[in-house]
Structure formats: C-alpha cells, structure tokens
N, C-alpha and C positions, 0 to 999 in steps of 0.2 A: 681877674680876681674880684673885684669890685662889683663885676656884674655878679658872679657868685654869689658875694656877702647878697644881692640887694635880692635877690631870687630865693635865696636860703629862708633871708628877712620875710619874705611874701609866705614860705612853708611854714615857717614858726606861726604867723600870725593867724594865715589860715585853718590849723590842728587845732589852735587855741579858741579862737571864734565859737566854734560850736557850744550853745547853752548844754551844760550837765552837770553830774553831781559835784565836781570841781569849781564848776562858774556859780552855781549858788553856793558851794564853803566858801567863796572868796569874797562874793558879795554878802553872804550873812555875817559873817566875822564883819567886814566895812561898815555896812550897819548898825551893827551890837557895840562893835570893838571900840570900831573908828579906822582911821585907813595905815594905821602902821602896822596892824595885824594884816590887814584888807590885802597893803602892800607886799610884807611880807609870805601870805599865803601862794601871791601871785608871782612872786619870784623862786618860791618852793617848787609850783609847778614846770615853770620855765625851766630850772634845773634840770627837772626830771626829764621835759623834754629834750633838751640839749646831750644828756647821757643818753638820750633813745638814741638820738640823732647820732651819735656817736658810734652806736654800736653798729648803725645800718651805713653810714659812714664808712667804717673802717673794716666792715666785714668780720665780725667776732665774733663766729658761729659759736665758740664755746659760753662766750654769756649769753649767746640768747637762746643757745642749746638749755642752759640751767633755767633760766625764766622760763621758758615754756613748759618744761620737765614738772615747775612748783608752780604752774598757773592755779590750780583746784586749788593747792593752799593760799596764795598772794589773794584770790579772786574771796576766800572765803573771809580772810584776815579785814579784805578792803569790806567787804559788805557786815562784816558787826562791827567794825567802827565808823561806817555810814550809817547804821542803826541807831547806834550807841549815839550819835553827832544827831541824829534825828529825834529821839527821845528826851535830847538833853534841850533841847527848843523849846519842849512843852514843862520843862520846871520853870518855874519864877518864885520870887520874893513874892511878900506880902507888900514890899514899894513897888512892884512893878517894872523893880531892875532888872537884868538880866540873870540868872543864874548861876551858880557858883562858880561852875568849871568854866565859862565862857570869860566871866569878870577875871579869873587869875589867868587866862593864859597869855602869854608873853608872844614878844612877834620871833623868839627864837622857836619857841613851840611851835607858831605858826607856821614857820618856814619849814621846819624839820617834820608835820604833818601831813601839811602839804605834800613835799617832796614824794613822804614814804605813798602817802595813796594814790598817787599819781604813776610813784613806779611799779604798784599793785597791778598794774596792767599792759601785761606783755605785749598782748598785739599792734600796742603803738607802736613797734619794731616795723611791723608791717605796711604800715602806712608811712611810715617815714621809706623802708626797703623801694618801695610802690613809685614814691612822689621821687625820688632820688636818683631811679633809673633815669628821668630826663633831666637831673642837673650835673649827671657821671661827666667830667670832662674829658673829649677825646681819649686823653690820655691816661683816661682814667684817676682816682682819687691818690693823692700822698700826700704825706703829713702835713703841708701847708693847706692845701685847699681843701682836705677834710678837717683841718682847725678852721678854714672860715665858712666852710657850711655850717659846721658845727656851732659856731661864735652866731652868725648869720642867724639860724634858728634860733638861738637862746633870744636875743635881741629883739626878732619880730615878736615874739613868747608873749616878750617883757614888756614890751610895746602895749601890746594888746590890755594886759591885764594892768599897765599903769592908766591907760584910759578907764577901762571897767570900773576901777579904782576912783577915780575921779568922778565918775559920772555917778557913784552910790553917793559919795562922799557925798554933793550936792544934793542928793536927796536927802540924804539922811540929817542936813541941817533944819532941811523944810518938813520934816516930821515928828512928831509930838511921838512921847514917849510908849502910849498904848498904840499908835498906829506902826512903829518899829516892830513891837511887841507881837501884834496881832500877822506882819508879814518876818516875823521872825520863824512863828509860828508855821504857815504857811509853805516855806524855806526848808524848816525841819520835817515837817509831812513829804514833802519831796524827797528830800534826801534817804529819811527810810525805807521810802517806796526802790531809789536805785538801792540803798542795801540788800533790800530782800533780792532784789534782779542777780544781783553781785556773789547774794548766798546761793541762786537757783543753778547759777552759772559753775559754780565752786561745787557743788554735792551732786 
C-alpha cells in the first residue's frame, strides 16, 4: 500500500510539473497576490486532479461519459475565462498596483477557480486512465487502494505546487514593484494566448 501512495505521489507530481496556463495562474496570483492565493490556486488544482484520479480510479464511465459529452462547452467556458484572467493583467492603477479584480480576490476564490478551470478539461481522465494501467494492482483497484492512489495523487499535486509557491514567493520579495507589474504583464499575454487555443478547441 505504501509503495502505491509513493507511486501515485510520483503521478500527481509528474501531471503537475508541466509549465501551462495553470502553472502561470498560480504563479501570477503569487506574484501579484502573495502565496496564500499562490497557495490556494495550487491546492484548487490538486483537487481537481485527485477528482480526475478518482474517476480513472474507480472506473466511472458515467462521469467521464458527461465530461466528454460537455467538453466543447467546459473547453469554451475555460478559454474566456483565461481570456478574461489575460486581459485583466493589462489594467493597472495610476499607483502601479495591481488591478481591481486581482486586489479583491480571496484565497477561497482562488481555490474555487482554480478547481473549476482545471476540471474544464476532460482529457486529464486520460492521462490519469493511461498512467494507472501500471499502478492497477493484481488484484485490481477497491476502495482502499483506489483512496490511496487517489490521496497519493492529490499529495504529489500538492507537493509540486507548494514548492512553485515557494520558489515565486522568493522572488517576488526580490522585485520591485514595476518589474512584477511588467511580468504580470507578460503572464497575462500568455494566458490569453491558451484562451484563445482553449476557444479554438471548443467551437
């Protein structure tokens, strides 16, 4: 069981690793925020992958029957709110602070945005379905060992993105307020750019 969690651990960490439009919301929030949204964003997404993991898990063809069924819509929903998060980079203050919607949002908004644009995308089913055929135990999965792959994922997820977390954080004490500003900037041009991918993918 143990070797499970620590295997499951190494799935979660690995899915999360890849730089994308989730790895910069989470470091632009750190950034801008500071790392309790930072943090928060990164346990939003760990969820969502732990619920993926779950589904590939346990074999729930009727949820991931319905996700794939609404991918066009989830895919479209996630790409004008990567828009929308990409546009909103380029407003500022006349001080130089950060922008409206960015200053009030809370690490429960963070968590719960994360979450939802993360679950915007069905085929992490598949990657999880893919990576999971070799951690099937003999005897195949039941509810213990599919809670600790599951747990397992969440964990390495979390792992990942409290390091990411960390490693902004430190920067972003050694930066002066227009150089955040200027790779806020930056951050937000990116993230547009996966929206539009996100809308092309959706229509």
């Amino acid at each position: 069981m143990l070797l499970l969690i620590i295997k499951a651990a190494g799935l979660g960490l690995v899915v999360a690793a890849p730089v994308g439009p989730m790895s910069l919301l989470c470091m632009r929030r750190t950034l801008m925020l500071g790392w309790r949204q930072g943090l928060a964003s990164g346990l939003g997404i760990a969820t969502a992958d732990g619920a993926y993991a779950a589904v590939a898990a346990l074999g729930l063809a009727g949820v991931s029957a319905f996700l794939f069924s609404h991918q066009r819509g989830l895919h479209i929903a996630a790409g004008v709110l990567l828009v929308w998060l990409g546009v909103a980079a380029f407003r500022t203050d006349g001080d130089d602070r950060p922008a409206a919607p960015m200053r009030q949002i809370g690490w429960p908004a963070a968590y719960a945005g994360a979450l939802l644009l993360t679950l915007a995308n069905p085929p992490t089913i598949i990657t999880f379905a893919a990576i999971f055929t070799a951690l099937t135990p003999p005897s195949g999965f039941d509810a213990a060992t599919a809670a600790a792959t599951v747990g397992g994922v969440f964990a390495g997820s979390a792992l990942w993105w409290c390091g990411l977390v960390g490693l902004v954080t430190l920067f972003r004490h050694a930066l002066g307020a227009r150089a955040r500003r200027w790779i806020d900037r930056a951050a937000g041009l990116v993230l547009a750019a996966f929206g539009l991918l996100e809308l092309q993918r959706g229509l």
